[in-house]
C-alpha positions, -999 to +999 in steps of 0.1 A: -424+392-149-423+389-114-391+394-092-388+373-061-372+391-026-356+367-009-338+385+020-299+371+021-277+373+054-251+398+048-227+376+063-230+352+030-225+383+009-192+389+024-180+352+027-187+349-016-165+379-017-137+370+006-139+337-010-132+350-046-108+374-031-081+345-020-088+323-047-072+354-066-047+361-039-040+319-047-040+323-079-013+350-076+009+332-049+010+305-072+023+319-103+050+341-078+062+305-068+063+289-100+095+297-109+110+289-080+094+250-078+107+252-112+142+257-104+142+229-075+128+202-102+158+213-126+182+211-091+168+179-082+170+162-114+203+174-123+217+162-090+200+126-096+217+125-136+249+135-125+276+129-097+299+148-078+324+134-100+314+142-132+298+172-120+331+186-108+347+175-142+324+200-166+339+229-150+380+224-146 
């Protein structure tokens, strides 16, 4: 079995790992967020199915 050397730049080392460090760090953001884009969906569509009017009415 023979194992090839090939020298590799250091500087490619470290860009793979900062690379799969904020695709993580994304990854994280992303789920943080979610329930927030969540929420503005449900805003926007409720505000779009119902007017002021009736809106106004459900509650006195």
């Amino acid at each position: 079995m023979h194992i090839s050397q090939k020298s590799v730049p250091l500087q490619r080392v470290f860009h793979s790992i900062r690379f799969k460090v904020n695709k993580g760090w994304s990854t994280a953001v992303l789920l943080f967020l979610c329930p927030y884009v969540w929420t503005l969906r449900f805003c926007l569509w409720f505000h779009a199915c119902y007017s002021p009017k009736e809106f106004a009415g459900m509650y006195s």
